[in-house]
N, CA, C and O atoms as CSV, one atom per row, in Angstrom:
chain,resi,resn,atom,element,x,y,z
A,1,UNK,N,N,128.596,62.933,138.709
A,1,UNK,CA,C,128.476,62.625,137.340
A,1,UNK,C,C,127.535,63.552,136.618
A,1,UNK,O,O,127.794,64.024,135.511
A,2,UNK,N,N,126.221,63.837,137.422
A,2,UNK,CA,C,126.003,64.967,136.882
A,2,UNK,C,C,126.581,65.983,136.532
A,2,UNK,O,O,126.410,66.171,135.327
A,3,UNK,N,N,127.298,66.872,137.090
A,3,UNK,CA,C,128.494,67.372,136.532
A,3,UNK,C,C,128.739,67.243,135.080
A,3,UNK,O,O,128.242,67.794,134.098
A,4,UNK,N,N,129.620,66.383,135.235
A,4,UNK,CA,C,130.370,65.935,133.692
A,4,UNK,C,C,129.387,65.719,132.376
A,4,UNK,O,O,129.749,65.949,131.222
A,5,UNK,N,N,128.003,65.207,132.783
A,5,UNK,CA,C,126.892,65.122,131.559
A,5,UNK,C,C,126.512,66.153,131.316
A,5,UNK,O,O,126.167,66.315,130.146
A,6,UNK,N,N,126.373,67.472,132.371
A,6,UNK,CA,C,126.142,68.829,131.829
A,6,UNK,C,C,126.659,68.919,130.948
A,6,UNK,O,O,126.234,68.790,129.800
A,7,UNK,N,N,128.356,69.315,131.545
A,7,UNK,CA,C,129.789,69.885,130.822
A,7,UNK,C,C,129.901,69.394,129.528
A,7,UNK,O,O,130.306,70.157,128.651
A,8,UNK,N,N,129.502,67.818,129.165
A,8,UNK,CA,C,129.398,67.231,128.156
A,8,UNK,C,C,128.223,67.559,127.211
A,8,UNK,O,O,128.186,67.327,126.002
A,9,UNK,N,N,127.648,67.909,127.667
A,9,UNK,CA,C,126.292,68.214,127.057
A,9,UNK,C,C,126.155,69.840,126.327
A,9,UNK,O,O,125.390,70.252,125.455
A,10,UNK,N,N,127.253,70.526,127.103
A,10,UNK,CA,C,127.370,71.976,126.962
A,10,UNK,C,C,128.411,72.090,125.619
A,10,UNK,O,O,128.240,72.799,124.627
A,11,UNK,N,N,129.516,71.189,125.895
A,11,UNK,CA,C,130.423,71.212,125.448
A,11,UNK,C,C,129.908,70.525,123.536
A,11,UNK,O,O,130.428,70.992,122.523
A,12,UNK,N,N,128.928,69.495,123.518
A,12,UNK,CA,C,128.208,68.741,122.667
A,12,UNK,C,C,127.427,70.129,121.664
A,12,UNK,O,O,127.567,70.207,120.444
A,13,UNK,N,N,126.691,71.039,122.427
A,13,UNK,CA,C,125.791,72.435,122.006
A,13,UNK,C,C,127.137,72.953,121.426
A,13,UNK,O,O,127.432,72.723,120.253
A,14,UNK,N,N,127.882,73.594,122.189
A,14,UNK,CA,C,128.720,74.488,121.624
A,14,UNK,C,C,129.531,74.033,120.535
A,14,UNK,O,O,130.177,74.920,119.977
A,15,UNK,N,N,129.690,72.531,119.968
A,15,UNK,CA,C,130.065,72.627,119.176
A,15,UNK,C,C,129.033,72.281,117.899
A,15,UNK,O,O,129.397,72.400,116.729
A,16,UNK,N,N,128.089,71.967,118.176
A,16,UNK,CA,C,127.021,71.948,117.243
A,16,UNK,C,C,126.821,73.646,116.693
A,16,UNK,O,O,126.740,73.970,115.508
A,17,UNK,N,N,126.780,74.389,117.614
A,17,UNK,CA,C,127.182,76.080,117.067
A,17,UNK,C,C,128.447,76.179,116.261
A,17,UNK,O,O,128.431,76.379,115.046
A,18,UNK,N,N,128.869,76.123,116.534
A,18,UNK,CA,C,130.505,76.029,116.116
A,18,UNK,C,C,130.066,75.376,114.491
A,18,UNK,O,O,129.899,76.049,113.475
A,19,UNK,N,N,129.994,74.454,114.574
A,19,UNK,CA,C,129.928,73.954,113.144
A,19,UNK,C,C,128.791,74.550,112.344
A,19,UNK,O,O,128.832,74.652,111.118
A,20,UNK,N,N,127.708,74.963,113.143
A,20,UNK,CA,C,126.351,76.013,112.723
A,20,UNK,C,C,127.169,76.933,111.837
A,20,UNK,O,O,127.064,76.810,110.617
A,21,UNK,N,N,128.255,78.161,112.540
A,21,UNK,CA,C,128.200,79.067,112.655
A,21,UNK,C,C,129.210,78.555,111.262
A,21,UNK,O,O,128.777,78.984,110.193
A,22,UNK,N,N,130.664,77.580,111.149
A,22,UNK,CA,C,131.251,77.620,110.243
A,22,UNK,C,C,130.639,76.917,108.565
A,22,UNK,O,O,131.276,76.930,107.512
A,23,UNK,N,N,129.330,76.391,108.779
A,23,UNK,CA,C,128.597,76.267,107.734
A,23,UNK,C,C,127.695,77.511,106.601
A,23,UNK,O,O,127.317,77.747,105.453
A,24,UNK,N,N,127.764,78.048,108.176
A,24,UNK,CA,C,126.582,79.536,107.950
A,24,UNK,C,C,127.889,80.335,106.916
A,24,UNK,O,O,127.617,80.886,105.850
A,25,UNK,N,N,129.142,80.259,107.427
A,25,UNK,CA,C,130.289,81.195,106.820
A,25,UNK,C,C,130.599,80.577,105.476
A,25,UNK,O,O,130.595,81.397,104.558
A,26,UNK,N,N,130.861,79.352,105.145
A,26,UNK,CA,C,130.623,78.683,104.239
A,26,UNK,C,C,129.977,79.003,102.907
A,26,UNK,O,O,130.300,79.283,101.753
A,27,UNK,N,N,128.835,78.810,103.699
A,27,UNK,CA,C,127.505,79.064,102.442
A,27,UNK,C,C,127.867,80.867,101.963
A,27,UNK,O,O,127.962,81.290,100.810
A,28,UNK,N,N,127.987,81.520,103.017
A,28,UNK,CA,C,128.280,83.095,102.763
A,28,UNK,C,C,129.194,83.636,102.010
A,28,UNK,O,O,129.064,84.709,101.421
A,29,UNK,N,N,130.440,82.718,101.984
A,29,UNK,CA,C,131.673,82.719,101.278
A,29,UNK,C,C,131.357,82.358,99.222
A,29,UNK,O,O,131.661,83.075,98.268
A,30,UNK,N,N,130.822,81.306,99.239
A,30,UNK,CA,C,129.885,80.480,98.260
A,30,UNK,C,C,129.312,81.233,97.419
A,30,UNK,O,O,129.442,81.288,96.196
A,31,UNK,N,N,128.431,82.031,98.380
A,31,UNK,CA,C,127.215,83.244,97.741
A,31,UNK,C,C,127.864,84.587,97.162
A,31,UNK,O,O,127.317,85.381,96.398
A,32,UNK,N,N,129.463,84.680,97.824
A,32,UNK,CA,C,130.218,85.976,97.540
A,32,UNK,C,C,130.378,85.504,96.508
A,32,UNK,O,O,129.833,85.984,95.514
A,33,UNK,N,N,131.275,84.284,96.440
A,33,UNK,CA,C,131.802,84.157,95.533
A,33,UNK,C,C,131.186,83.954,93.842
A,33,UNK,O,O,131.636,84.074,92.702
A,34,UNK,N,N,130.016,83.615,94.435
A,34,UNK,CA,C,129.205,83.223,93.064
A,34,UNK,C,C,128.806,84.609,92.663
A,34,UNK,O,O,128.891,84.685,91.437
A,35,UNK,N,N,128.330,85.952,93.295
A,35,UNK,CA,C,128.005,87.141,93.226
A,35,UNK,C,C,128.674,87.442,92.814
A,35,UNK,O,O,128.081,88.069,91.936
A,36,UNK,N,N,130.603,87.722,92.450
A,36,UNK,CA,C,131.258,88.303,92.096
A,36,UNK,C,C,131.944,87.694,91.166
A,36,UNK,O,O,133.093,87.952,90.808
A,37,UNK,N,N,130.874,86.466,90.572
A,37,UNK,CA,C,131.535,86.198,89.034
A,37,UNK,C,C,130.346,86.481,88.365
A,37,UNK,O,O,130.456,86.933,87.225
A,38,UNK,N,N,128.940,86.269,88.952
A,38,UNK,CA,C,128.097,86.971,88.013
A,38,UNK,C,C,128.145,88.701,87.535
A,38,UNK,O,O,127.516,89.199,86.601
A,39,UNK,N,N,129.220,89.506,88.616
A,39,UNK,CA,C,129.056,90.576,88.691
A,39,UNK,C,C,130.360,90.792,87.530
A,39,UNK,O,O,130.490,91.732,86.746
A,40,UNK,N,N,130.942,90.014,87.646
A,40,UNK,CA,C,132.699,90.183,86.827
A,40,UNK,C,C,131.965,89.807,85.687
A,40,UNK,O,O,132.417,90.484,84.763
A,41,UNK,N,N,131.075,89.085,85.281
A,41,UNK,CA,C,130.760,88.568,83.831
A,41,UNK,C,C,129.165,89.638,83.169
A,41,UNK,O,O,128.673,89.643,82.041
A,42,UNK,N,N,128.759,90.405,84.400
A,42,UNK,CA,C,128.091,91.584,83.838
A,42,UNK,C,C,128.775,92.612,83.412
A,42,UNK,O,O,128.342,93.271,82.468
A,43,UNK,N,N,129.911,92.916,84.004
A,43,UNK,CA,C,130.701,94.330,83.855
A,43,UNK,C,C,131.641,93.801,82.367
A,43,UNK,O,O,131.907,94.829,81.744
A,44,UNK,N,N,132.220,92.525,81.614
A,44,UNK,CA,C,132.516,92.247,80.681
A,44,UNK,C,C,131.857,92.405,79.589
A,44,UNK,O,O,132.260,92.959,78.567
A,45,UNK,N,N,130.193,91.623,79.897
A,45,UNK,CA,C,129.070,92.116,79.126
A,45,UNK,C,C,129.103,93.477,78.496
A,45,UNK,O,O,129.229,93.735,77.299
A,46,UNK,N,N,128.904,94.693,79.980
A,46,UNK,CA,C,128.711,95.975,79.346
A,46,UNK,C,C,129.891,96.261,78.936
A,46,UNK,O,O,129.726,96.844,77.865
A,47,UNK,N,N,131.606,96.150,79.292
A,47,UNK,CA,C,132.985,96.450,78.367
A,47,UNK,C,C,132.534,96.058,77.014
A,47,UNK,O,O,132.577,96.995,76.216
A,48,UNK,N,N,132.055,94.779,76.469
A,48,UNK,CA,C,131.996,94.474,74.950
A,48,UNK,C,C,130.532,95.449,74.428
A,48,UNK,O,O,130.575,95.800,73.249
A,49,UNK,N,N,129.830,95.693,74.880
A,49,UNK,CA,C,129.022,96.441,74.217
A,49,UNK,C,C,129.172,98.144,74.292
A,49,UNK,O,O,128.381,98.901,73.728
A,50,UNK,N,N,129.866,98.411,74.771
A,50,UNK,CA,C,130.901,99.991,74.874
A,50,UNK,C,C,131.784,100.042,74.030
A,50,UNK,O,O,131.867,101.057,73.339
A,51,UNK,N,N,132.663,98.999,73.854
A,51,UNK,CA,C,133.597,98.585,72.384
A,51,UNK,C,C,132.728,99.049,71.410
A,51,UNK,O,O,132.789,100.112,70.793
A,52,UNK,N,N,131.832,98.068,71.319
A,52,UNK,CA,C,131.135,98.251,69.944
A,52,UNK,C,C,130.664,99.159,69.845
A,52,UNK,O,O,130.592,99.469,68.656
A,53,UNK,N,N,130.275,99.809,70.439
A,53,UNK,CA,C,129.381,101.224,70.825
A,53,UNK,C,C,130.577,102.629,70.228
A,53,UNK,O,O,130.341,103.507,69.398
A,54,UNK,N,N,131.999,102.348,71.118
A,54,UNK,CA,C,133.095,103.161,70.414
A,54,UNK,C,C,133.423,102.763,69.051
A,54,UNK,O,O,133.823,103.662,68.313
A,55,UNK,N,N,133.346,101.805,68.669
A,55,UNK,CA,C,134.198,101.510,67.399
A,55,UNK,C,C,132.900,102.225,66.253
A,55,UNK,O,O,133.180,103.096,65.430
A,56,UNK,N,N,131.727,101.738,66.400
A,56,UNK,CA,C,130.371,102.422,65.376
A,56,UNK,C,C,130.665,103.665,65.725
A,56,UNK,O,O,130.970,104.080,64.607
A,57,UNK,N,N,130.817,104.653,66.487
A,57,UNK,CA,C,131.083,106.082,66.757
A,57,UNK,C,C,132.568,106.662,66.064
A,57,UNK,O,O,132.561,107.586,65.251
A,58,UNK,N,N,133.675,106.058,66.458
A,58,UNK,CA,C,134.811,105.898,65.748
A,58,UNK,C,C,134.766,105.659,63.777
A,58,UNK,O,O,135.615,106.313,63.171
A,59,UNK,N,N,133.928,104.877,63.028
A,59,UNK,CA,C,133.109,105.386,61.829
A,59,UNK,C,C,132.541,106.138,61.564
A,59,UNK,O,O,132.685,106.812,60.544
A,60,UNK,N,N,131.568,106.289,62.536
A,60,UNK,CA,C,130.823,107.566,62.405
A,60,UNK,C,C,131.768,109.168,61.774
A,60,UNK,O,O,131.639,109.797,60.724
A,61,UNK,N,N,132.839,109.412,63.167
A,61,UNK,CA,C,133.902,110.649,62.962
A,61,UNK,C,C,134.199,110.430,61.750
A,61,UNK,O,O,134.004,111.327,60.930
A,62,UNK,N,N,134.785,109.087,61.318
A,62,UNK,CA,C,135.940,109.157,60.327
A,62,UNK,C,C,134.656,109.333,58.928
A,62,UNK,O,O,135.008,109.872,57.879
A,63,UNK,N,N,133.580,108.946,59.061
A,63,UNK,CA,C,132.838,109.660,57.791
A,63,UNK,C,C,132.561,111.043,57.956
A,63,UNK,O,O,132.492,111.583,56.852
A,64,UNK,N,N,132.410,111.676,58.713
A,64,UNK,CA,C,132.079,113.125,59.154
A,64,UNK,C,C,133.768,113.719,58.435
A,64,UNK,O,O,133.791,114.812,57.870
A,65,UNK,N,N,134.610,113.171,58.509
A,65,UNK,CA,C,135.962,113.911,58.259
A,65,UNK,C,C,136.053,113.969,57.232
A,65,UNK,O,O,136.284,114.974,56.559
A,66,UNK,N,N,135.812,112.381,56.722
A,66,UNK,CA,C,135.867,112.771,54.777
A,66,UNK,C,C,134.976,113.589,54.540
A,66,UNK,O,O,135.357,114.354,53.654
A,67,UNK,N,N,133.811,113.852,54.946
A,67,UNK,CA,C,132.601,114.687,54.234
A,67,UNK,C,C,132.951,116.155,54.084
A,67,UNK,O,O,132.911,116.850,53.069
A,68,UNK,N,N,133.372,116.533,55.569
A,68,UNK,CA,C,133.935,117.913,55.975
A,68,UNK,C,C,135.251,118.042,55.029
A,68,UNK,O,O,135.401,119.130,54.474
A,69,UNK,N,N,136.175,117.072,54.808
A,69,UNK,CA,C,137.379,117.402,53.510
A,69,UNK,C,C,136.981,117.540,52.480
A,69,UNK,O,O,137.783,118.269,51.895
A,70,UNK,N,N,135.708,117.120,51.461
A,70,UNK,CA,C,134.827,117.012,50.340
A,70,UNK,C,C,134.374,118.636,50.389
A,70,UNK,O,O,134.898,119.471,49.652
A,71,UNK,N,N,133.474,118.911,51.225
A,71,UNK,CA,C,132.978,119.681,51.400
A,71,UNK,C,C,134.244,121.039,51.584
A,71,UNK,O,O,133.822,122.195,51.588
A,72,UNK,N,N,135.362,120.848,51.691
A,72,UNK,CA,C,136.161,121.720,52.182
A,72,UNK,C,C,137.173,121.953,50.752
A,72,UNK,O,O,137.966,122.890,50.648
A,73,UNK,N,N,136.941,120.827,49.636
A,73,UNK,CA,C,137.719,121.327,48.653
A,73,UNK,C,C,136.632,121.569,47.391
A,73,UNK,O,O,137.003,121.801,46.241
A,74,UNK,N,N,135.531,121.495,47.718
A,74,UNK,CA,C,134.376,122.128,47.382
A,74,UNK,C,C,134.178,123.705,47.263
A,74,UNK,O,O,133.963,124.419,46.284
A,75,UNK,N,N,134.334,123.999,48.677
A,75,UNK,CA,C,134.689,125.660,48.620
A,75,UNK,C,C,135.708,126.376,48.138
A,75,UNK,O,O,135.680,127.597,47.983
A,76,UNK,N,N,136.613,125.668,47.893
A,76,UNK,CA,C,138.032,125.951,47.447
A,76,UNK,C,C,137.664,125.993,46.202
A,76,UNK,O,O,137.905,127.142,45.832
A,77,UNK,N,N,137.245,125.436,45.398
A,77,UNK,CA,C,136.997,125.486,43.526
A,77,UNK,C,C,135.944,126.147,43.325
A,77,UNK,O,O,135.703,126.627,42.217
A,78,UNK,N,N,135.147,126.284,44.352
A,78,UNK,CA,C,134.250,127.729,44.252
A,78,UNK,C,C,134.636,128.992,44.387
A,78,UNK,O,O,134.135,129.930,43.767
A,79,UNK,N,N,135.701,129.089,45.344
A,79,UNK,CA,C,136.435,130.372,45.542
A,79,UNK,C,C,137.120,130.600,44.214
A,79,UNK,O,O,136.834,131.586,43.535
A,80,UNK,N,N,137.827,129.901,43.911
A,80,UNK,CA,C,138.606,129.617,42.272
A,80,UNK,C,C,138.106,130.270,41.366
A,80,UNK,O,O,138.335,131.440,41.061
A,81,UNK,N,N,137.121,129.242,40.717
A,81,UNK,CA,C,135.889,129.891,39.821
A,81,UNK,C,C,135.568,131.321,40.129
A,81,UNK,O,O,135.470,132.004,39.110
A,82,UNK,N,N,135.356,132.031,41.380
A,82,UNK,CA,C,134.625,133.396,41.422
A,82,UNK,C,C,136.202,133.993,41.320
A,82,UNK,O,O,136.063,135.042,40.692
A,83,UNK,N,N,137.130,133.886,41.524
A,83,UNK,CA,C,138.364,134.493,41.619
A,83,UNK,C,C,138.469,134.881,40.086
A,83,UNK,O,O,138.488,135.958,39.489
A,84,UNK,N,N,138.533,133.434,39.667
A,84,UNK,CA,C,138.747,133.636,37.687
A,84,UNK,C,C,137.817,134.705,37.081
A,84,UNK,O,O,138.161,135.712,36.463
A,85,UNK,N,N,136.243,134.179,37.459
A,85,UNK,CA,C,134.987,135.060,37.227
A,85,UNK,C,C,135.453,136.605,37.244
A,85,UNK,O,O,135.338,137.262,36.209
A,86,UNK,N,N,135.957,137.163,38.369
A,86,UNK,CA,C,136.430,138.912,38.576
A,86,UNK,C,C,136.757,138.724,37.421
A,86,UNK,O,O,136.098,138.659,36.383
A,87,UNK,N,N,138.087,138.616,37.690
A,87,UNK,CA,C,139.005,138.866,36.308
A,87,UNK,C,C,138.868,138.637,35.122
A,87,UNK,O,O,139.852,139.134,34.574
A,88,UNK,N,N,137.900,137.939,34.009
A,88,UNK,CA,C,137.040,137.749,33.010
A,88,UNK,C,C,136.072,138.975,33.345
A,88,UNK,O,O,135.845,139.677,32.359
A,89,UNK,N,N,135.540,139.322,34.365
A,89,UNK,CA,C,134.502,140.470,34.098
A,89,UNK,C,C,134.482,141.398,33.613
A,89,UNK,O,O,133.814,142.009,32.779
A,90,UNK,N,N,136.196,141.630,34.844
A,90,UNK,CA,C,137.208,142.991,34.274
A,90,UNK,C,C,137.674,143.027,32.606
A,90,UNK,O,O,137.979,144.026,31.955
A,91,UNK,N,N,137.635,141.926,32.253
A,91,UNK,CA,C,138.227,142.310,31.035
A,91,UNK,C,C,137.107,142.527,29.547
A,91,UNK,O,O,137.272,143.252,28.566
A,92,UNK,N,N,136.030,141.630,29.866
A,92,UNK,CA,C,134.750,141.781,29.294
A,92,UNK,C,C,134.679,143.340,29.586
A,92,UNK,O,O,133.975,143.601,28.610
A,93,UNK,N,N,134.810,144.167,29.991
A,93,UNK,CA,C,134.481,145.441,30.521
A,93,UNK,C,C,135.129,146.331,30.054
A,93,UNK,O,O,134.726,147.429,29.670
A,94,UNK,N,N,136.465,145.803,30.057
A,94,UNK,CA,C,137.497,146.670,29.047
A,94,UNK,C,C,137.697,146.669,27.822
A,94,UNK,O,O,137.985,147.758,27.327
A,95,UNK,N,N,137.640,145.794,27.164
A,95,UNK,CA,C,137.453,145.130,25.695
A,95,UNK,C,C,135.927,145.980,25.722
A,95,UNK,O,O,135.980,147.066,25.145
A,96,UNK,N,N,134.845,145.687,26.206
A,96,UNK,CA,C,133.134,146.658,25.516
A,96,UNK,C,C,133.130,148.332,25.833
A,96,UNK,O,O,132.194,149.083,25.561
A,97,UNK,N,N,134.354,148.709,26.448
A,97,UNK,CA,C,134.700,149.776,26.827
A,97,UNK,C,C,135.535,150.182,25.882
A,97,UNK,O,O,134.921,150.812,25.021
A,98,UNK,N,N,136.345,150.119,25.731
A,98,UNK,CA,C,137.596,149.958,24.283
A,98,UNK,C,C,136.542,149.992,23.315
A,98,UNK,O,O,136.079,151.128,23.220
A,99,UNK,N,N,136.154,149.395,22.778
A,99,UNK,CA,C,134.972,148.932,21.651
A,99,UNK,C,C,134.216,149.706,21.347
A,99,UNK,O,O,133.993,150.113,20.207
A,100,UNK,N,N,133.481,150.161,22.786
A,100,UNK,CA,C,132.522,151.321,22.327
A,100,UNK,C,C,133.121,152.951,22.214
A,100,UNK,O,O,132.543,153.865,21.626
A,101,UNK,N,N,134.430,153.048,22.939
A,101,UNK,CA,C,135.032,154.267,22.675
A,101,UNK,C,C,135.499,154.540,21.058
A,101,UNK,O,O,135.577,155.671,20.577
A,102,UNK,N,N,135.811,153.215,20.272
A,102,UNK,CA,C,136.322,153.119,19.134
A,102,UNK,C,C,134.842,153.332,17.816
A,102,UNK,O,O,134.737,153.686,16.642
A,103,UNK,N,N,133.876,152.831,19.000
A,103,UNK,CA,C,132.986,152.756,17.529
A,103,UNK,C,C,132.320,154.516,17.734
A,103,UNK,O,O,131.644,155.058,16.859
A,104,UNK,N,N,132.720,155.228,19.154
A,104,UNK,CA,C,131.767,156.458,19.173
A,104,UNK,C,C,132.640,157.143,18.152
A,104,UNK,O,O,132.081,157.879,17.338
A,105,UNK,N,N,134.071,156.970,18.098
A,105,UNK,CA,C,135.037,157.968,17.394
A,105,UNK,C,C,134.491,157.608,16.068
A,105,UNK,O,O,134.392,158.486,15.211
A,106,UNK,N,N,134.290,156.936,15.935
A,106,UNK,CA,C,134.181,156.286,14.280
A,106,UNK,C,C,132.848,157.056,13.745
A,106,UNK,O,O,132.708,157.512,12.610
A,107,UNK,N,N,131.983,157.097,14.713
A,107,UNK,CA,C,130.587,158.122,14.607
A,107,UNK,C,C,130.501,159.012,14.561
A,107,UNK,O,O,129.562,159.679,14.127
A,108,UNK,N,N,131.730,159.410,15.120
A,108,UNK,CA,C,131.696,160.888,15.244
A,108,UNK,C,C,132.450,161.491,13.812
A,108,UNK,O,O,132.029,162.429,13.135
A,109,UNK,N,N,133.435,160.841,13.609
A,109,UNK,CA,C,134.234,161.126,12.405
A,109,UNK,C,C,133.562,160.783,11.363
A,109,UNK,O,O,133.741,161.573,10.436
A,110,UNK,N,N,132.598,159.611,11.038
A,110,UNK,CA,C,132.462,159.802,9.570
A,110,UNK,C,C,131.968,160.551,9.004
A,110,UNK,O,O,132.443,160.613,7.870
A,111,UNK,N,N,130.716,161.652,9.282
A,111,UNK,CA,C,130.311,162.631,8.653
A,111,UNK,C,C,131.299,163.594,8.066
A,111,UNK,O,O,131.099,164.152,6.987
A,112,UNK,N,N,132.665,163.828,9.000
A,112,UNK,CA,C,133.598,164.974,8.644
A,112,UNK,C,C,133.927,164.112,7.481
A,112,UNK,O,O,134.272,164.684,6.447
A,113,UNK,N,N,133.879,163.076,7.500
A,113,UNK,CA,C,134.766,162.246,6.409
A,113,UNK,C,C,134.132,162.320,5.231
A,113,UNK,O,O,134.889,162.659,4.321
A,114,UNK,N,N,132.814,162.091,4.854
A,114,UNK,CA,C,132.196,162.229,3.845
A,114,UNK,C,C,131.756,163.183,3.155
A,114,UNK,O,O,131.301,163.051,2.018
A,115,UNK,N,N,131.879,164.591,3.977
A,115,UNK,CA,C,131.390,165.642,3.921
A,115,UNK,C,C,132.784,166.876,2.752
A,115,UNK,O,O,132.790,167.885,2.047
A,116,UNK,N,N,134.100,165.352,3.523
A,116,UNK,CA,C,135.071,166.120,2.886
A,116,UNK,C,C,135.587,165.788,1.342
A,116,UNK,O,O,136.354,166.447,0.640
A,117,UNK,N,N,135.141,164.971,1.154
A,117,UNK,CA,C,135.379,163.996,0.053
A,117,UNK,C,C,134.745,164.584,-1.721
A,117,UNK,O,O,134.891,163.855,-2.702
């Protein structure tokens, strides 16, 4: 009978391990699992604040674009203006050129003119 109270006794341990060991797995399973919803609900966290992070940056460009189009038909009516500007210069130039060739002749001639009279 000794015998059998060992065997029983062995058999009593080993399953007290046994249930040790499937409690121990348990709790481990538990701890994953709770780890990888705090970890799934950090990585959501940082997705929504990267959103927001793109979308304020995404304003950002789209004011930089209007500014750069402002700024871009800006230079264009400046180019304009100096384009027109030449060509008014040129002609201011020709007209006081004309003008003064007309008034030297006129200087030059009136003495013959009066002289002949």
């Amino acid at each position: 009978m000794e015998r059998g109270s060992a065997a029983a006794a062995a058999a009593a341990a080993a399953a007290s391990t046994a249930a040790s060991a499937a409690a121990a797995a348990a709790q481990a399973v538990n701890q994953a699992a709770a780890s990888a919803a705090t970890s799934h609900a950090l990585v959501q966290r940082d997705l929504g604040k990267m959103e927001g992070q793109i979308g304020a940056m995404k304003e950002r460009i789209g004011a930089l674009v209007d500014e750069s189009n402002k700024t871009t038909q800006a230079l264009t009516e400046i180019n304009l203006t100096l384009s027109e500007a030449k060509g008014g210069w040129k002609m201011f130039l020709m007209v006081g050129g004309f003008s003064a060739a007309i008034g030297g002749l006129i200087a030059k001639f009136i003495p013959f003119l009066m002289n002949r009279g």
